[in-house]
HTML snippet that shows the backbone in 3Dmol.js (N, CA, C, O; Angstrom):
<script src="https://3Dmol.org/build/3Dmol-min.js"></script>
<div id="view" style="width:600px;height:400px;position:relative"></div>
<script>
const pdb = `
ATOM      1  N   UNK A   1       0.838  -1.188   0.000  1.00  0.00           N
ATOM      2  CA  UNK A   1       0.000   0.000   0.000  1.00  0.00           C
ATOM      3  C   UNK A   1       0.885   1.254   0.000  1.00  0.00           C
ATOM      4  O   UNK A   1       1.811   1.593   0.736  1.00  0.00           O
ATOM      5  N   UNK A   2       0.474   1.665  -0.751  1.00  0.00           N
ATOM      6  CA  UNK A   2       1.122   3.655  -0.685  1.00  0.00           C
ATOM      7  C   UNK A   2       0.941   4.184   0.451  1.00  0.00           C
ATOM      8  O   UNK A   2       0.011   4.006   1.238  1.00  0.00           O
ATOM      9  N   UNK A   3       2.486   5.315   0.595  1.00  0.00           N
ATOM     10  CA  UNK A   3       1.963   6.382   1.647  1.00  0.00           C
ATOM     11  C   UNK A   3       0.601   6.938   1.130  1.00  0.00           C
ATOM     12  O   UNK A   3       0.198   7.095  -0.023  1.00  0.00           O
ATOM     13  N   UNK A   4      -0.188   7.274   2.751  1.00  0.00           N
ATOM     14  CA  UNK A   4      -0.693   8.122   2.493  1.00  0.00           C
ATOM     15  C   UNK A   4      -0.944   9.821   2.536  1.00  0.00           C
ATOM     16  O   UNK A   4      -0.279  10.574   3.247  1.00  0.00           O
ATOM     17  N   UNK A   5      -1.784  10.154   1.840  1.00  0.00           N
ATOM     18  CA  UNK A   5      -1.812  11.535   1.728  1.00  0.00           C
ATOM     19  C   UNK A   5      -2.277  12.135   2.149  1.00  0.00           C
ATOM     20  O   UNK A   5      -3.147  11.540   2.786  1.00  0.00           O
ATOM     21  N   UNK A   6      -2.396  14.054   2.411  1.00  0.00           N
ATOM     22  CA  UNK A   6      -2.709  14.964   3.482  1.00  0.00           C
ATOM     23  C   UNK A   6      -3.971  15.466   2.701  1.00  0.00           C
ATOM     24  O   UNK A   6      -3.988  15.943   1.566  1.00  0.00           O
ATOM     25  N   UNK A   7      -5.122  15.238   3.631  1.00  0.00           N
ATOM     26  CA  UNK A   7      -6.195  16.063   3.008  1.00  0.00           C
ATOM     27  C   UNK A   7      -6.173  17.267   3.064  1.00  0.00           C
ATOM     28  O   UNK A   7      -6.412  17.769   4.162  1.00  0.00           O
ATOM     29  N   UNK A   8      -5.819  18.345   1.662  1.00  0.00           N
ATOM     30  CA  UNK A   8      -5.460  19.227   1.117  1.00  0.00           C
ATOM     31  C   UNK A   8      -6.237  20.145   1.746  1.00  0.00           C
ATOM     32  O   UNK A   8      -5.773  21.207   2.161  1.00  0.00           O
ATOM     33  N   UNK A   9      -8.033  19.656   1.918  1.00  0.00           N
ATOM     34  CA  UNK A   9      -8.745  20.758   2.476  1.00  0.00           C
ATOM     35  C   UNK A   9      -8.830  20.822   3.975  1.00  0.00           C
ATOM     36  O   UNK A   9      -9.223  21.744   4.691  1.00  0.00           O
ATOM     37  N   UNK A  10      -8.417  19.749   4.256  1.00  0.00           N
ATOM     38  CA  UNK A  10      -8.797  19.764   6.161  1.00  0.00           C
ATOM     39  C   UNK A  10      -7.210  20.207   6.380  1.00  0.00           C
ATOM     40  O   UNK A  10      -6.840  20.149   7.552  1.00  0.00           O
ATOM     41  N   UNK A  11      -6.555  20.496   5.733  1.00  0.00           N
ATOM     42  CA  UNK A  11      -5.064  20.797   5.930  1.00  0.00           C
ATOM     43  C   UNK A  11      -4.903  23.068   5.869  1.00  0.00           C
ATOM     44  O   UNK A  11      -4.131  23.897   6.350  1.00  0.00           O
ATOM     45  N   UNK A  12      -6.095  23.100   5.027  1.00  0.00           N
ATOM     46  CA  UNK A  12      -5.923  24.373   5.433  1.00  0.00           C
ATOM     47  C   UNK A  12      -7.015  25.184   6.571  1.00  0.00           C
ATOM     48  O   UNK A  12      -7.056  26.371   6.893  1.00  0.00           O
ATOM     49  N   UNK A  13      -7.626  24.337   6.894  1.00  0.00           N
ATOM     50  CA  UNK A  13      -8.928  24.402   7.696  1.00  0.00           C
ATOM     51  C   UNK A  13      -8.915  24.386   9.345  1.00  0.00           C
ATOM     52  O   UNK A  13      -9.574  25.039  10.155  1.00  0.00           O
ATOM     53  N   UNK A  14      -7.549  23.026   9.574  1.00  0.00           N
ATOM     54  CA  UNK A  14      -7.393  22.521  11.194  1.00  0.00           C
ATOM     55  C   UNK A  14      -5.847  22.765  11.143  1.00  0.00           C
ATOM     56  O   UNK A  14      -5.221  22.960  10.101  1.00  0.00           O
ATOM     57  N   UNK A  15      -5.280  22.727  12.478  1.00  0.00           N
ATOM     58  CA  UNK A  15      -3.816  22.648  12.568  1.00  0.00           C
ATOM     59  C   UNK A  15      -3.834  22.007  14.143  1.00  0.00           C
ATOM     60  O   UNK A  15      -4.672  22.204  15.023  1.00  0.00           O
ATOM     61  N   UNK A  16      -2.993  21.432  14.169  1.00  0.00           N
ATOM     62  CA  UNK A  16      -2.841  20.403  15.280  1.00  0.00           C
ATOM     63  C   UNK A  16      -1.305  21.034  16.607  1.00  0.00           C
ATOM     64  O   UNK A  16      -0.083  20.935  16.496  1.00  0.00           O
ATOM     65  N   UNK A  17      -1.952  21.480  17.432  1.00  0.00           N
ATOM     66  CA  UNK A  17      -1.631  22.384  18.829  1.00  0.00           C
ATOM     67  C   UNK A  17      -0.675  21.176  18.971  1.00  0.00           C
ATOM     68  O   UNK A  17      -0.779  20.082  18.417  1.00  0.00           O
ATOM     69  N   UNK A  18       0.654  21.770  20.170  1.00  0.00           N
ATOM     70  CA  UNK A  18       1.902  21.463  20.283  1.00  0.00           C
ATOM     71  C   UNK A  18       1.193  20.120  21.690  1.00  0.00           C
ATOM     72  O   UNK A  18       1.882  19.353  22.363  1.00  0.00           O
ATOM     73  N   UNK A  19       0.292  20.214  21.706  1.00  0.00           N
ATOM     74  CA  UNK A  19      -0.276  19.098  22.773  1.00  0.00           C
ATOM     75  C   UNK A  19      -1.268  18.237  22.408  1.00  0.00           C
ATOM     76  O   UNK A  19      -1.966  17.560  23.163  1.00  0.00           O
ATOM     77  N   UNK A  20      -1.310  18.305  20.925  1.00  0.00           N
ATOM     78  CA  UNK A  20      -1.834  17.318  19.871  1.00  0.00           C
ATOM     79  C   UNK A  20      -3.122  17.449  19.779  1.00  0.00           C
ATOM     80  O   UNK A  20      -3.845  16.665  19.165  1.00  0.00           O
ATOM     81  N   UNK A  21      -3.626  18.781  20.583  1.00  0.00           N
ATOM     82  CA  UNK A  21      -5.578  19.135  20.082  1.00  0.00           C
ATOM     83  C   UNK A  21      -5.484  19.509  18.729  1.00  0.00           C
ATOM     84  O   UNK A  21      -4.492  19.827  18.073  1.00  0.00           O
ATOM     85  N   UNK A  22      -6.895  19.404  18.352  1.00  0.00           N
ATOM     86  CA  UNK A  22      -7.053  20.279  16.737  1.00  0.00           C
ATOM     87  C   UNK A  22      -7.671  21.305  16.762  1.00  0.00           C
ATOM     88  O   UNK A  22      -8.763  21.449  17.311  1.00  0.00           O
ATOM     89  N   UNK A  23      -6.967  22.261  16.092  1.00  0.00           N
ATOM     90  CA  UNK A  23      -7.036  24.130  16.190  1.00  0.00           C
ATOM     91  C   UNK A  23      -8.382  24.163  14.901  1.00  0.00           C
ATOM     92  O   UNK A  23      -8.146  23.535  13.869  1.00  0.00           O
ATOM     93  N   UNK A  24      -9.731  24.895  15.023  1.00  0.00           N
ATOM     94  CA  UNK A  24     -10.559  24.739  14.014  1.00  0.00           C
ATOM     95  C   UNK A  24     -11.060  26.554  14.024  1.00  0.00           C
ATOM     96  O   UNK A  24     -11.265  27.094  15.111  1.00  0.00           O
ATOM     97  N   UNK A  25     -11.175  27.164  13.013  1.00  0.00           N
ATOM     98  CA  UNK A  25     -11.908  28.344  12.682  1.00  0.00           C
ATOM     99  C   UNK A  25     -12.960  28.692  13.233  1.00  0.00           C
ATOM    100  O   UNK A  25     -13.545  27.692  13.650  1.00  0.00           O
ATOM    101  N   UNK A  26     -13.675  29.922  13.515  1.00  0.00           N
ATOM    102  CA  UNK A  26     -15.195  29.235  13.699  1.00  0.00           C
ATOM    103  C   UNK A  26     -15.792  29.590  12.408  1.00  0.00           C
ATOM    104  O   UNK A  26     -15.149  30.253  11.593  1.00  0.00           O
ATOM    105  N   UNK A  27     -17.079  29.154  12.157  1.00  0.00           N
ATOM    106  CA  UNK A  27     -18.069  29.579  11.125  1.00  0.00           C
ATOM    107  C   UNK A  27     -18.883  31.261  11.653  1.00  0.00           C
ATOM    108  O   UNK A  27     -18.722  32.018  12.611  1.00  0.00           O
ATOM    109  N   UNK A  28     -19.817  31.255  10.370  1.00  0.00           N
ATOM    110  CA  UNK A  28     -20.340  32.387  10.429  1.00  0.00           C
ATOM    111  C   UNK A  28     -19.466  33.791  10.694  1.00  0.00           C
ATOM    112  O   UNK A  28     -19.921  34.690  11.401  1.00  0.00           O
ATOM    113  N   UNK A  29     -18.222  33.869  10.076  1.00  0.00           N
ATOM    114  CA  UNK A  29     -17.960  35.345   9.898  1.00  0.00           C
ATOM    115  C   UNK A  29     -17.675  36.034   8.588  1.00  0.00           C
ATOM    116  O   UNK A  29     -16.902  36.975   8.409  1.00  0.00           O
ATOM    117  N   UNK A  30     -18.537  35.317   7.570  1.00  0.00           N
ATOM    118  CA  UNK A  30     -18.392  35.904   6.235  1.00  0.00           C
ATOM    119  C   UNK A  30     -18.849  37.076   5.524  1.00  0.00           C
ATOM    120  O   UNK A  30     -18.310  38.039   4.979  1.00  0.00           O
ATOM    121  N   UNK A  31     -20.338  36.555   5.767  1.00  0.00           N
ATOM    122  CA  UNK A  31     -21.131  38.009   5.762  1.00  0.00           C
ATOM    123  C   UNK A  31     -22.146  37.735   6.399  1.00  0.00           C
ATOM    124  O   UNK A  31     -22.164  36.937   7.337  1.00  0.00           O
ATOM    125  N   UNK A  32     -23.386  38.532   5.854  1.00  0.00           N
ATOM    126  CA  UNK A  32     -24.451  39.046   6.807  1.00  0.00           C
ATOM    127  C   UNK A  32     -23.811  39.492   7.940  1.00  0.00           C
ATOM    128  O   UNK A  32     -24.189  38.766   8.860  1.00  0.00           O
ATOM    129  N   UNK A  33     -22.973  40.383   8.374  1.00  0.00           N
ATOM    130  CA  UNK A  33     -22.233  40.951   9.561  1.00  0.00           C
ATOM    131  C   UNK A  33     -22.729  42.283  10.311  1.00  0.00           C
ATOM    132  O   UNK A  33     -22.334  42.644  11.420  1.00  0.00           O
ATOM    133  N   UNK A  34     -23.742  43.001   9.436  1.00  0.00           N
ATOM    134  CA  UNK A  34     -24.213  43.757  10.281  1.00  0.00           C
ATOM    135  C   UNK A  34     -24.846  43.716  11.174  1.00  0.00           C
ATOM    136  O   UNK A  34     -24.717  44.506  12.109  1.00  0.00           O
ATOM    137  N   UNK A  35     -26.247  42.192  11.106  1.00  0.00           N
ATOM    138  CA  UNK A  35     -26.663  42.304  12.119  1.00  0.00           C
ATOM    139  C   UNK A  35     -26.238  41.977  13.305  1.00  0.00           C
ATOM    140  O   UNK A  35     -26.808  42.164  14.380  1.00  0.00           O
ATOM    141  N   UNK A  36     -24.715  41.236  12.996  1.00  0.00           N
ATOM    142  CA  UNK A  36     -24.174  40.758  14.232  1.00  0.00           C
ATOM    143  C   UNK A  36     -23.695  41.682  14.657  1.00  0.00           C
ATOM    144  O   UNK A  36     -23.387  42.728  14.085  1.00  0.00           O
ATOM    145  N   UNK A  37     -23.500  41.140  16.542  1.00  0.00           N
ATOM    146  CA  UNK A  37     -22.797  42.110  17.741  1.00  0.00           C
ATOM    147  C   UNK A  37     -21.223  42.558  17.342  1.00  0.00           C
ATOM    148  O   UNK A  37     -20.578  42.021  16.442  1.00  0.00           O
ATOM    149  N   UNK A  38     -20.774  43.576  18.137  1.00  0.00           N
ATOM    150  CA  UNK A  38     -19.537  43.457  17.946  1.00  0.00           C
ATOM    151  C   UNK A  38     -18.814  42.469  18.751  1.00  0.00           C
ATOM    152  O   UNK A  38     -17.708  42.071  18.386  1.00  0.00           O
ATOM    153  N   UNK A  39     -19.466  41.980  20.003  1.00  0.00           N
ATOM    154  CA  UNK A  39     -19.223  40.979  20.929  1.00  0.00           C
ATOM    155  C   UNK A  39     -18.756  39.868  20.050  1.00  0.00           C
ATOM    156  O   UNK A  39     -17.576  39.550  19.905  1.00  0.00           O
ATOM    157  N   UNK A  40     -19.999  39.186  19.355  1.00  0.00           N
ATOM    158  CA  UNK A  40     -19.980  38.250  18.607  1.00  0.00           C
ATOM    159  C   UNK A  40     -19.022  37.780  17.257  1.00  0.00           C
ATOM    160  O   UNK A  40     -18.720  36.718  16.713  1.00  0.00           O
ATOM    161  N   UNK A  41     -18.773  39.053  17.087  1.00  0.00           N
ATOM    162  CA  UNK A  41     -17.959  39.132  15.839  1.00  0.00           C
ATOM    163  C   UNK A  41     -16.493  39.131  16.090  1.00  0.00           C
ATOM    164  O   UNK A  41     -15.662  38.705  15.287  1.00  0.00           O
ATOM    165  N   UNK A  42     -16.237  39.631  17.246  1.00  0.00           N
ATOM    166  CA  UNK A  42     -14.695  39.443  18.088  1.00  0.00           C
ATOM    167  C   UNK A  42     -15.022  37.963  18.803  1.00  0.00           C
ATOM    168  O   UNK A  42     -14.218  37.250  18.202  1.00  0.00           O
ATOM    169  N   UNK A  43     -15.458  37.425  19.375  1.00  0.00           N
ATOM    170  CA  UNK A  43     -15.476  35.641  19.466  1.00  0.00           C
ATOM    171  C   UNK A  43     -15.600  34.888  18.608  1.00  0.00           C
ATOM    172  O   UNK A  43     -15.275  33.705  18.713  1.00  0.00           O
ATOM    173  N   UNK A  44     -16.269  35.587  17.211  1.00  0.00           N
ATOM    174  CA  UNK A  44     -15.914  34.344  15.998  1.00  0.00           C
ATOM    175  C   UNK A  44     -14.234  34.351  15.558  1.00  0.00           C
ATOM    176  O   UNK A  44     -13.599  33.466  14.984  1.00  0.00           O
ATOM    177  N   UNK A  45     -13.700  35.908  16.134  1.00  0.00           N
ATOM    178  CA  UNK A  45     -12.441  35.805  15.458  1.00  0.00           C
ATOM    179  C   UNK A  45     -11.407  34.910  16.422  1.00  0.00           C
ATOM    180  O   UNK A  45     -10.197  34.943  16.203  1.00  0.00           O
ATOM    181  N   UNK A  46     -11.799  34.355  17.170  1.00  0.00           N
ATOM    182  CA  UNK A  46     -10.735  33.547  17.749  1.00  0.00           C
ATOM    183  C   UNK A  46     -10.863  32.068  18.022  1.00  0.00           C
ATOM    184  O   UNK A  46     -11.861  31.673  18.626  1.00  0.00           O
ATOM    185  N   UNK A  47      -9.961  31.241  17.638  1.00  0.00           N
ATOM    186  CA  UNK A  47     -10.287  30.013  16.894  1.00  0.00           C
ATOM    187  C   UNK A  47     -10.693  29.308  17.871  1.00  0.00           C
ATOM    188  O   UNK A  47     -10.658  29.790  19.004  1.00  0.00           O
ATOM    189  N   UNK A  48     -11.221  27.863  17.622  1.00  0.00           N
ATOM    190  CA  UNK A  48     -11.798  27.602  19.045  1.00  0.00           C
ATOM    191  C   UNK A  48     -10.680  25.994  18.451  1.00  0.00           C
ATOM    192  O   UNK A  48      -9.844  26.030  17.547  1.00  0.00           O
ATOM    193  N   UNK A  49     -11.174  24.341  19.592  1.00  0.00           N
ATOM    194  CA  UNK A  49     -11.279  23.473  19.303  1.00  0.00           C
ATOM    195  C   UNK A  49     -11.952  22.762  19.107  1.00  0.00           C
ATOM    196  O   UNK A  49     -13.133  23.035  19.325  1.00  0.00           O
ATOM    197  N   UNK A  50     -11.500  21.080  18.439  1.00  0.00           N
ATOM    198  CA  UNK A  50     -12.379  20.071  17.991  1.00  0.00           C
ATOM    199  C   UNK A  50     -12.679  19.503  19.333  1.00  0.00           C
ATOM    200  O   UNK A  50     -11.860  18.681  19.745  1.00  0.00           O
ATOM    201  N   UNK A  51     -13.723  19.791  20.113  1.00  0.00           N
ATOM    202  CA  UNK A  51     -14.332  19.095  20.974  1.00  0.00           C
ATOM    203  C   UNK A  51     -14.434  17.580  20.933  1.00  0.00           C
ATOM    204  O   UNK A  51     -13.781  16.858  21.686  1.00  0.00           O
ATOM    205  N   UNK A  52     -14.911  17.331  20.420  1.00  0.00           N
ATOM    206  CA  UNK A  52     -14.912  15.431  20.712  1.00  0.00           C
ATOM    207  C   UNK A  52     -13.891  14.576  20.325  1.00  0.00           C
ATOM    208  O   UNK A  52     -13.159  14.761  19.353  1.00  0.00           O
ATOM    209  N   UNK A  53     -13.850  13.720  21.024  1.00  0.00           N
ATOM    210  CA  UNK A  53     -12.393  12.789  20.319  1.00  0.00           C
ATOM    211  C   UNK A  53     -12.422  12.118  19.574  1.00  0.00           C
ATOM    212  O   UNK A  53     -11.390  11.609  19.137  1.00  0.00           O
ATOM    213  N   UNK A  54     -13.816  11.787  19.038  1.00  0.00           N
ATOM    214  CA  UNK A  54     -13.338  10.863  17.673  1.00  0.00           C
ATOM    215  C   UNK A  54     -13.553  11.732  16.387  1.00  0.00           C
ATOM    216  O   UNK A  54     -13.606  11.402  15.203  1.00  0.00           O
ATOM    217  N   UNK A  55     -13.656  12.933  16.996  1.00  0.00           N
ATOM    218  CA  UNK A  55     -13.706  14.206  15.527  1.00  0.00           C
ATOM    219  C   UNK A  55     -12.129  14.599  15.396  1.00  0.00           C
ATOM    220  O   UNK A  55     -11.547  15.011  14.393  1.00  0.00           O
ATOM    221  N   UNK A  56     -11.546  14.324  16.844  1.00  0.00           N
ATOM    222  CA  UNK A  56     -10.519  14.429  16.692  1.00  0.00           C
ATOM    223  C   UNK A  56      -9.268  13.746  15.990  1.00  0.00           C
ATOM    224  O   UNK A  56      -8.239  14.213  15.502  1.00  0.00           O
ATOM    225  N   UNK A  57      -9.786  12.392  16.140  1.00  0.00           N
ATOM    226  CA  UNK A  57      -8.790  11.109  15.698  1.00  0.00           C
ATOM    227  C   UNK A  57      -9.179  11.246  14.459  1.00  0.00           C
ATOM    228  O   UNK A  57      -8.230  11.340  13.680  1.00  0.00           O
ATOM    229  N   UNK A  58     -10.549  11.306  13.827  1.00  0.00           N
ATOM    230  CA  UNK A  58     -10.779  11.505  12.200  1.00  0.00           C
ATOM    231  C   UNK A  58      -9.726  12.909  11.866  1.00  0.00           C
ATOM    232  O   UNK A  58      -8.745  12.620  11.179  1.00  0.00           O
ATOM    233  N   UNK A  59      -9.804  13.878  12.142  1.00  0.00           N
ATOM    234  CA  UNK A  59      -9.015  14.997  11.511  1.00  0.00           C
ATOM    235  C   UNK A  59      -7.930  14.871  11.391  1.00  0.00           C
ATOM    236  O   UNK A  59      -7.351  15.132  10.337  1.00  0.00           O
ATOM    237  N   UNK A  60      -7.060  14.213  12.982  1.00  0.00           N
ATOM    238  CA  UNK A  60      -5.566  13.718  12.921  1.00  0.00           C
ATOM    239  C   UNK A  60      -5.172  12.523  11.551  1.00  0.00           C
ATOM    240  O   UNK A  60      -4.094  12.152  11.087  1.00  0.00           O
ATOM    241  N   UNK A  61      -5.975  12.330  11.363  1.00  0.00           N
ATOM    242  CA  UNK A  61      -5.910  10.661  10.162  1.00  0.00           C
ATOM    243  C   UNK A  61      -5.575  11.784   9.070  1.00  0.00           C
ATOM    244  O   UNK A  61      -4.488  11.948   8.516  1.00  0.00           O
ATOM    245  N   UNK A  62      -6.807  12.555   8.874  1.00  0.00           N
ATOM    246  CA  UNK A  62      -6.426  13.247   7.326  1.00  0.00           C
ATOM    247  C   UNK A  62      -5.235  14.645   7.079  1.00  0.00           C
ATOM    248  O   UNK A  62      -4.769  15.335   6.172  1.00  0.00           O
ATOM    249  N   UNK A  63      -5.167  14.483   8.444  1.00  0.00           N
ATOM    250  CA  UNK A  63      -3.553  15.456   8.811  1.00  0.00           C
ATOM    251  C   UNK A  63      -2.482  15.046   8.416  1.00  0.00           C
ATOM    252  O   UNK A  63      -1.510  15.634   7.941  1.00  0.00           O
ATOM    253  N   UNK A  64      -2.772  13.557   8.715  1.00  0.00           N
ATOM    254  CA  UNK A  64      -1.099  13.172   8.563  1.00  0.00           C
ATOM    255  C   UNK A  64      -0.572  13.220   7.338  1.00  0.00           C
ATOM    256  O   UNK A  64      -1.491  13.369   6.534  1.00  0.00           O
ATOM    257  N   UNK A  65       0.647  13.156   6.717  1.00  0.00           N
ATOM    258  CA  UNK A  65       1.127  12.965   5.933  1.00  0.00           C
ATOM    259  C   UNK A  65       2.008  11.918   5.313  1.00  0.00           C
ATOM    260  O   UNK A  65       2.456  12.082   4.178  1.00  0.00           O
TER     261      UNK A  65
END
`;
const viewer = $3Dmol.createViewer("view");
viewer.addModel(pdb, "pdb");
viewer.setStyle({}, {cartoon: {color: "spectrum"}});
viewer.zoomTo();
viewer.render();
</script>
């Protein structure tokens, strides 16, 4: 079997923290932005994590390289 390969899109999407969590974006800050808070709009800008662990072990799989 071949190495395998890095999923190209979950590769620019997640990044994997020096203590092996997965770093994820949040959604909803594209548009429709006016009606949002400014509260809201400064907590979408800061990335959150992959909460569960087997969302986690799936993302680490298509991480690897």
């Amino acid at each position: 079997m071949g190495k395998m390969k890095t999923h190209k899109g979950a590769a620019k999407r997640f990044k994997v923290t020096g203590s092996g969590k997965v770093r994820r974006y949040k959604a909803y800050k594209s548009h429709i932005l006016t009606k949002k808070t400014a509260k809201r709009k400064r907590r979408l800008r800061q990335a959150g994590l992959i909460a569960t662990t087997g969302d986690t072990k799936r993302m680490k799989r298509l991480l690897q390289a």
